[in-house]
PAZAPA-4460 file (N, C-alpha, C; in steps of 0.05 Angstrom, whole numbers, plus 32768, in hexadecimal, padded with zeros to 4 digits):
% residues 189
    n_x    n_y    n_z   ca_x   ca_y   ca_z    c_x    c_y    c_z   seq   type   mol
   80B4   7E00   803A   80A0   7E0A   804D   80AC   7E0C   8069     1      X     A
   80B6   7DF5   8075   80C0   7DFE   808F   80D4   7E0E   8092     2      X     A
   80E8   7E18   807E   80F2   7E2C   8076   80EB   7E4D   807C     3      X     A
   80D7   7E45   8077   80C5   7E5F   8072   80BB   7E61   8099     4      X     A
   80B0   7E50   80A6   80A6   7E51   80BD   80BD   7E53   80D2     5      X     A
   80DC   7E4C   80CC   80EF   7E51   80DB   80F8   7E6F   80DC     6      X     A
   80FF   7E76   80C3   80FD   7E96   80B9   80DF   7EAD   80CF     7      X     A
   80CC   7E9A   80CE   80B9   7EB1   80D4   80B5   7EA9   80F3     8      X     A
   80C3   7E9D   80FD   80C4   7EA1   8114   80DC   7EAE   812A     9      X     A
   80EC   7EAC   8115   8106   7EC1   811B   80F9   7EDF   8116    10      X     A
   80EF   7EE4   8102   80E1   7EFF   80FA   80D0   7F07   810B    11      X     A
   80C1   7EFA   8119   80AC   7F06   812C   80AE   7F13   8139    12      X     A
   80C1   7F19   8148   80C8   7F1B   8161   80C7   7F41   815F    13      X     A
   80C6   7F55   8170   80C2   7F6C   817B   80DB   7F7C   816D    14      X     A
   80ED   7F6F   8174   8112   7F7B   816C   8113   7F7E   814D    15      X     A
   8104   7F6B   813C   810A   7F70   811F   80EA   7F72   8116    16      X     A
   80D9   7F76   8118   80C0   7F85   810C   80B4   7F9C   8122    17      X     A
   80A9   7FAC   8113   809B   7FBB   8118   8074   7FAC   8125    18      X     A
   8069   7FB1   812B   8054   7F9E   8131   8042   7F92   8118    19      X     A
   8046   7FAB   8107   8039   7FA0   80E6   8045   7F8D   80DC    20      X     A
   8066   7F8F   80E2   806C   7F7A   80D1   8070   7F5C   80E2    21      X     A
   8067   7F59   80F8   805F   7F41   810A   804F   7F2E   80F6    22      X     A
   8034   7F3C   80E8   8028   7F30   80DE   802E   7F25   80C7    23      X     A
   8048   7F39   80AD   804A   7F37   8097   804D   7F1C   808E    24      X     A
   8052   7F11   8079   8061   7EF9   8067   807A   7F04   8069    25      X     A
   8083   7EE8   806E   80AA   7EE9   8064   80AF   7EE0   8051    26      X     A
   80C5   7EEF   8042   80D0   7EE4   802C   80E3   7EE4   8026    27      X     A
   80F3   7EC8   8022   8112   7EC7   802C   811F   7EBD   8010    28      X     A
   8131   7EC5   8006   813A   7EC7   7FEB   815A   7EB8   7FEA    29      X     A
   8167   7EA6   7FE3   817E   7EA2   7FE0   818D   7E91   7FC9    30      X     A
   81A0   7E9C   7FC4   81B2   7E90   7FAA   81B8   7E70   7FAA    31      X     A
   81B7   7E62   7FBA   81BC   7E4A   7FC1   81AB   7E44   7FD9    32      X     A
   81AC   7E1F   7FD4   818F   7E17   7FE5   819A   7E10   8009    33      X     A
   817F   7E1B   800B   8186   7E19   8034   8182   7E02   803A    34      X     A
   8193   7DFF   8055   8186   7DE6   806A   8170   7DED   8086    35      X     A
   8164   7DDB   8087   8151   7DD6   809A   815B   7DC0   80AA    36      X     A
   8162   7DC6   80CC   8165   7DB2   80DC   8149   7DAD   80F3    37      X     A
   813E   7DA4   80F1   812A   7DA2   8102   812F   7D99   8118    38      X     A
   8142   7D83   811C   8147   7D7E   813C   815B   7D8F   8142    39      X     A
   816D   7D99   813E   817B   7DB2   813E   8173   7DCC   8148    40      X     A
   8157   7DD2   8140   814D   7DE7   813E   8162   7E02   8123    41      X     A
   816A   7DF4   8113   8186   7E0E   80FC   8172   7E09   80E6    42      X     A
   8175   7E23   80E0   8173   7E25   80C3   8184   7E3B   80B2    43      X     A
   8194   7E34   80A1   81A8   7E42   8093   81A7   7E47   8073    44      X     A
   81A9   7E5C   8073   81A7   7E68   8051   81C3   7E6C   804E    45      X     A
   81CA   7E72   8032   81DF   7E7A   8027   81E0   7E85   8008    46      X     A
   81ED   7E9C   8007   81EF   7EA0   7FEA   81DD   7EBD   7FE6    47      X     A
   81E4   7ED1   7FEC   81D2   7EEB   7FEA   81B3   7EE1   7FEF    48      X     A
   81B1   7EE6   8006   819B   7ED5   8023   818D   7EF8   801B    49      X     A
   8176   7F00   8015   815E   7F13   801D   8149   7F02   802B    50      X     A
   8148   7F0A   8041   8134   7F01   8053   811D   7F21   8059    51      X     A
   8102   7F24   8058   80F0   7F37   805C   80D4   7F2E   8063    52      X     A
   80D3   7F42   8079   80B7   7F3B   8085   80AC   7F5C   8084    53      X     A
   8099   7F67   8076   8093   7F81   8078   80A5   7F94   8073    54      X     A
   80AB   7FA3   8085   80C0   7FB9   8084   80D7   7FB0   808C    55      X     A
   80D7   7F94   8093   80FD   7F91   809E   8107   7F80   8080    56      X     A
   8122   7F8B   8083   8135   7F76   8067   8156   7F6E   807C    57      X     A
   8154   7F56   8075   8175   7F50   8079   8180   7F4C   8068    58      X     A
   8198   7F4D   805F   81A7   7F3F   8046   81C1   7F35   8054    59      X     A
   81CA   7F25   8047   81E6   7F18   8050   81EC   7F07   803D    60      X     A
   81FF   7EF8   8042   8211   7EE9   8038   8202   7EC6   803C    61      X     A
   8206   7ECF   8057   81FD   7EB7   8067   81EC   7EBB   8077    62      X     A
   81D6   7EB2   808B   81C4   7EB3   8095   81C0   7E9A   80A3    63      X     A
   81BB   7E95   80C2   81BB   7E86   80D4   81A4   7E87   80E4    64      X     A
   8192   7E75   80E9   8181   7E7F   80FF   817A   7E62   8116    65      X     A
   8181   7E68   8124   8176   7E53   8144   8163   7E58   8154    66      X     A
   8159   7E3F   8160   8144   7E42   816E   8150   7E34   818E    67      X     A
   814F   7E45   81A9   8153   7E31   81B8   8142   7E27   81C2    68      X     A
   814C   7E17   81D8   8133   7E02   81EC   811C   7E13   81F2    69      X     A
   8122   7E32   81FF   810D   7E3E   8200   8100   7E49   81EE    70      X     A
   80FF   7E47   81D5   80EB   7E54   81C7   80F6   7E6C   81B9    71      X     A
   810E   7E79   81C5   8114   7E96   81C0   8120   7E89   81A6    72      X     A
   8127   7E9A   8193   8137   7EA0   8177   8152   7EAE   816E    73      X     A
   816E   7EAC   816C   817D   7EB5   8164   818B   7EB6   8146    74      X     A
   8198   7ECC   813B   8194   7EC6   811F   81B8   7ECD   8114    75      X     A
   81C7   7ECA   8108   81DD   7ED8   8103   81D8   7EDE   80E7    76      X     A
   81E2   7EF0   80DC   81E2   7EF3   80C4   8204   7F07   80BA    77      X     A
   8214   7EF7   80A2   8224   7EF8   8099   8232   7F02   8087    78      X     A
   823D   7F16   8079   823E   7F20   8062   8255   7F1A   8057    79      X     A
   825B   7F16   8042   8267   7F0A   8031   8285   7F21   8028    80      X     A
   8290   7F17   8012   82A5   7F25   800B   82A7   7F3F   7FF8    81      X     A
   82AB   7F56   800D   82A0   7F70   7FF8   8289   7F78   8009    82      X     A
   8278   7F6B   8014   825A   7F73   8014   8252   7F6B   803A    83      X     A
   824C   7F82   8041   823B   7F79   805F   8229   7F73   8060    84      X     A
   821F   7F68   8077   8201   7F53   807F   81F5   7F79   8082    85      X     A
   81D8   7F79   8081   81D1   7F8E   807C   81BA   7F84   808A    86      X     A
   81A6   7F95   80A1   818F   7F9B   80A8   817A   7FBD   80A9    87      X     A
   8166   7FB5   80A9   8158   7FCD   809C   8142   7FCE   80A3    88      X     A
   812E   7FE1   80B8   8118   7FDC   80C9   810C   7FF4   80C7    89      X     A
   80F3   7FFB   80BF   80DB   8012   80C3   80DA   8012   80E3    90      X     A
   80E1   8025   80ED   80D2   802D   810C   80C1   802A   810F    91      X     A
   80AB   802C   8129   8096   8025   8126   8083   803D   812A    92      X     A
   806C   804B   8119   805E   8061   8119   806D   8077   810F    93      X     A
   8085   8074   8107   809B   8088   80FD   80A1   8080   80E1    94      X     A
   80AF   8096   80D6   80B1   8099   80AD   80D8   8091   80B8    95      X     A
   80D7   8088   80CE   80F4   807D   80CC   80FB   8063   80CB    96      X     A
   8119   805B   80C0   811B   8043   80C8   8147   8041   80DA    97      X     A
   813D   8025   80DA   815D   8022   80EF   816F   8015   80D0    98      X     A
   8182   8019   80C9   8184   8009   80BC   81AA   8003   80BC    99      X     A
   81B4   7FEC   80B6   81CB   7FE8   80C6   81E2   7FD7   80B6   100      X     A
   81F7   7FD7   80AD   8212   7FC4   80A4   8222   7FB9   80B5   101      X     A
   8223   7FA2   80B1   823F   7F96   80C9   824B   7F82   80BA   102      X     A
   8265   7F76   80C1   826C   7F62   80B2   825C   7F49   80BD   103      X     A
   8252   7F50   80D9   8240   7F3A   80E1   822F   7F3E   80F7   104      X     A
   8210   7F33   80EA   81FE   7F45   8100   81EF   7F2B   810D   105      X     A
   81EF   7F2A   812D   81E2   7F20   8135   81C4   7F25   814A   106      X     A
   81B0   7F19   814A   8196   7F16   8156   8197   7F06   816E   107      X     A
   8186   7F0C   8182   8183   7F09   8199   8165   7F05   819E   108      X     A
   8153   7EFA   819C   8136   7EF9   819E   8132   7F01   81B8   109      X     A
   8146   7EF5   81D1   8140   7EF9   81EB   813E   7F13   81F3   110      X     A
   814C   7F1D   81ED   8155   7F38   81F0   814A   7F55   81E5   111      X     A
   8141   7F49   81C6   813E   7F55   81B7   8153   7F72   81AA   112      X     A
   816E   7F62   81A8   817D   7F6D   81A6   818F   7F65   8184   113      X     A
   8199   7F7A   8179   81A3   7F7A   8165   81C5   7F85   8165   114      X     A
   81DE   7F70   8167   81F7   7F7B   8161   8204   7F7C   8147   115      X     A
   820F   7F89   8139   821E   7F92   812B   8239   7F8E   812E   116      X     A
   8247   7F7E   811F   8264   7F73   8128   8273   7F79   810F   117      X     A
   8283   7F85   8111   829B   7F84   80FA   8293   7FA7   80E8   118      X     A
   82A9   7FB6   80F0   829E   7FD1   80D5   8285   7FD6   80DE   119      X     A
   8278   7FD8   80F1   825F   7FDE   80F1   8253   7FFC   80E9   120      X     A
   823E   7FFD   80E2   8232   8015   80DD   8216   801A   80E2   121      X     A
   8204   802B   80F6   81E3   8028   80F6   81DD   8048   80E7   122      X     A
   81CF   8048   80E0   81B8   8062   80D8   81A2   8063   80D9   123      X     A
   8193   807A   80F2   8175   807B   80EE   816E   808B   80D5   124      X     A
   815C   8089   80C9   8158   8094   80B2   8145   80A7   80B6   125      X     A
   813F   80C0   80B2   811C   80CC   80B2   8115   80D0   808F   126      X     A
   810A   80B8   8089   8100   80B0   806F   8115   80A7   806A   127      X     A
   8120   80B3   8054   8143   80AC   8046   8157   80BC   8048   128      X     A
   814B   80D0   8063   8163   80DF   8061   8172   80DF   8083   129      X     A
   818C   80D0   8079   8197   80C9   8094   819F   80E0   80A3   130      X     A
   8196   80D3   80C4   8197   80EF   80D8   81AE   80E0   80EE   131      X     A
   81AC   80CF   80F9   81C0   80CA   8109   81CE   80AE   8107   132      X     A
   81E2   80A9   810C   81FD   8097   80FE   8209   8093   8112   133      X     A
   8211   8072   8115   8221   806B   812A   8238   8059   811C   134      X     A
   8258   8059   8128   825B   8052   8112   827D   803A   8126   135      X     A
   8281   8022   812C   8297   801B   8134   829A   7FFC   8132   136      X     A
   82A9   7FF1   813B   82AA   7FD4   8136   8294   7FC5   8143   137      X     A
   8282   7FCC   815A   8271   7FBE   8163   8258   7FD0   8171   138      X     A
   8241   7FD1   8164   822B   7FE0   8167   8216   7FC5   8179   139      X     A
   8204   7FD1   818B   81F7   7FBD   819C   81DA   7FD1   8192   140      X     A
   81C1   7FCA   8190   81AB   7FCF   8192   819A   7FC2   819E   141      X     A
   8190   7FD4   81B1   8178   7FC7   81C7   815F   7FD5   81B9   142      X     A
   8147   7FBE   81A5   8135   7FD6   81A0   811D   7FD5   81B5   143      X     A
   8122   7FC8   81C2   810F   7FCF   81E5   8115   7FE6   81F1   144      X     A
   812A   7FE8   81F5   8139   8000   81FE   813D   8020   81F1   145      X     A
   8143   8015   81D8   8146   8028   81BE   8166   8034   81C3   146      X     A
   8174   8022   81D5   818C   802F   81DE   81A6   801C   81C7   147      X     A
   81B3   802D   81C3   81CE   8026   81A7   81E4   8023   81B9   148      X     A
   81F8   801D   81BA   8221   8019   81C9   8226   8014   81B0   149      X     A
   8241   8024   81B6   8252   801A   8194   826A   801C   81AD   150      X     A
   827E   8007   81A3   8298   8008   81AB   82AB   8007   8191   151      X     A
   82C2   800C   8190   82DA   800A   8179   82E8   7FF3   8184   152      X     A
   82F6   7FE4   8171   830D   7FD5   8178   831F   7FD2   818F   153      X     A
   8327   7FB5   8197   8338   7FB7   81B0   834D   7FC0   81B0   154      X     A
   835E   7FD1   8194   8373   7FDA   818D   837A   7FED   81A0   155      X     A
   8394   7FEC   81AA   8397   800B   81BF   83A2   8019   81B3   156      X     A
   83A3   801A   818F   83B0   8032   8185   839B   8043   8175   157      X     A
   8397   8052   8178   837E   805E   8165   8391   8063   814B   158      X     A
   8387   806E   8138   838F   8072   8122   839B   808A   811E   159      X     A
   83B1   808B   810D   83C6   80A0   8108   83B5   80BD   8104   160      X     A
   83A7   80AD   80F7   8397   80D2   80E7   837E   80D8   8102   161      X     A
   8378   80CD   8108   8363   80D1   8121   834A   80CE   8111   162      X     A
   8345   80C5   80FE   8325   80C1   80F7   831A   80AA   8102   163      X     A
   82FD   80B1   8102   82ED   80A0   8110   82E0   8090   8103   164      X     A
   82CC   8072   8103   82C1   8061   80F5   82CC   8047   80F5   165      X     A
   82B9   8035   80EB   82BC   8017   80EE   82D6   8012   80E2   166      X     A
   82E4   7FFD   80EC   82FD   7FF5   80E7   8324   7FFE   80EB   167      X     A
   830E   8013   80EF   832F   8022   80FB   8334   8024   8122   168      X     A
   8317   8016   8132   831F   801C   814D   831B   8034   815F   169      X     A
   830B   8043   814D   82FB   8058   815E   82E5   8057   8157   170      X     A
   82CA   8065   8163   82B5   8063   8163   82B2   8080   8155   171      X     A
   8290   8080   814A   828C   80A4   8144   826B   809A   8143   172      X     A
   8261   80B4   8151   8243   80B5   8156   823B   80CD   8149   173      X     A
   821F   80D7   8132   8224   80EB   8128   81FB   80ED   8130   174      X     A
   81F7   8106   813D   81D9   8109   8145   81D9   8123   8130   175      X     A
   81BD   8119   812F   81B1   812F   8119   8190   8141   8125   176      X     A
   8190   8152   8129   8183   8161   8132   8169   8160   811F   177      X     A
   8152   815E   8127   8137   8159   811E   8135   817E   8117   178      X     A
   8127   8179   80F7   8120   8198   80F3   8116   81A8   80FD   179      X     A
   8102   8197   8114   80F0   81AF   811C   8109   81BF   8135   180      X     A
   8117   81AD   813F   8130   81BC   814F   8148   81C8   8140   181      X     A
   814E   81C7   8129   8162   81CE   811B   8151   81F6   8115   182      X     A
   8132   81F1   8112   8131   820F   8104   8123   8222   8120   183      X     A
   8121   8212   812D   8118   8226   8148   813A   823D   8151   184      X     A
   812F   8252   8156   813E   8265   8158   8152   8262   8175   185      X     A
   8165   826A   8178   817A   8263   818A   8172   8274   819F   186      X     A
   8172   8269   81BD   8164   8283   81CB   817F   8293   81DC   187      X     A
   817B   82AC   81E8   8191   82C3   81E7   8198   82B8   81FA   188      X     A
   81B3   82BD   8203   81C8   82BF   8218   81CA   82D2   822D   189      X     A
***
């Protein structure tokens, strides 16, 4: 049980629900059994960790969450070998969601901020069909802001072939034009 009330108080927060899912049940799923530190304020999963409150899902490897002195909540979550920590969010009043891979993603309650560390990758989705893609070693999300930074690697050599994406040290940003702007007619010159 206190399991469950450490989880849903990391979940609450603005940055990882939508306001419906403020209210939802959490339900946190893992292959092997967690600890609870209560003077600590830690609680840690392990072992293909599904954590869900409504429309948000994390998955990882590993899964971390703290509480500090003040009250705020930070969370890391870890992915394992082969497989990234994975987050996944309904917008709010929108048929979209944010949804994201890193080798390691961390939470910021204060902030309400979401980074992406390692290979990263975000996509807003409109339903299931992905419209815009961010894609480099370190993605930042402000969802107060709604503002994304992706940087590439500290490498000063970019890559022989010049492609772009996580792990090679360049960044690539790909926008997708909403239909109702894609079929409106081009106006004359």
């Amino acid at each position: 049980m206190a399991v469950l009330v450490a989880a849903a108080c990391l979940l609450a927060g603005p940055a990882w629900a939508a306001r419906a899912d403020r209210n939802q049940p959490i339900t946190i799923d893992a292959d092997k059994p967690g600890t609870v530190d209560m003077l600590k304020q830690v609680v840690v999963f392990n072992g293909n960790v599904v954590i869900t409150q409504g429309t948000i899902t994390i998955r990882a490897e590993r899964a971390e969450i703290r509480e500090g002195a003040d009250g705020f909540r930070a969370a890391i979550a870890i992915g394992g070998a082969g497989q990234q920590a994975s987050f996944r969010q309904k917008r709010e009043g929108l048929d979209e969601y944010i949804q994201g891979t890193a080798d390691r993603i961390e939470y910021e309650g204060r902030g309400d901020v979401v980074r992406f560390l390692g290979r990263a990758a975000v996509k807003r989705l409109r339903g299931s069909t992905p419209a815009d893609e961010i894609s480099g070693e370190r993605i930042t999300y402000d969802s107060t802001t709604e503002v994304f930074s992706v940087a590439g690697s500290t490498s000063p050599t970019p890559p022989a072939d010049g492609a772009s994406g996580p792990g090679n040290g360049r960044v690539r940003v790909i926008l997708t034009p909403r239909e109702s702007a894609a079929s409106e007619p081009e106006a004359p010159r």
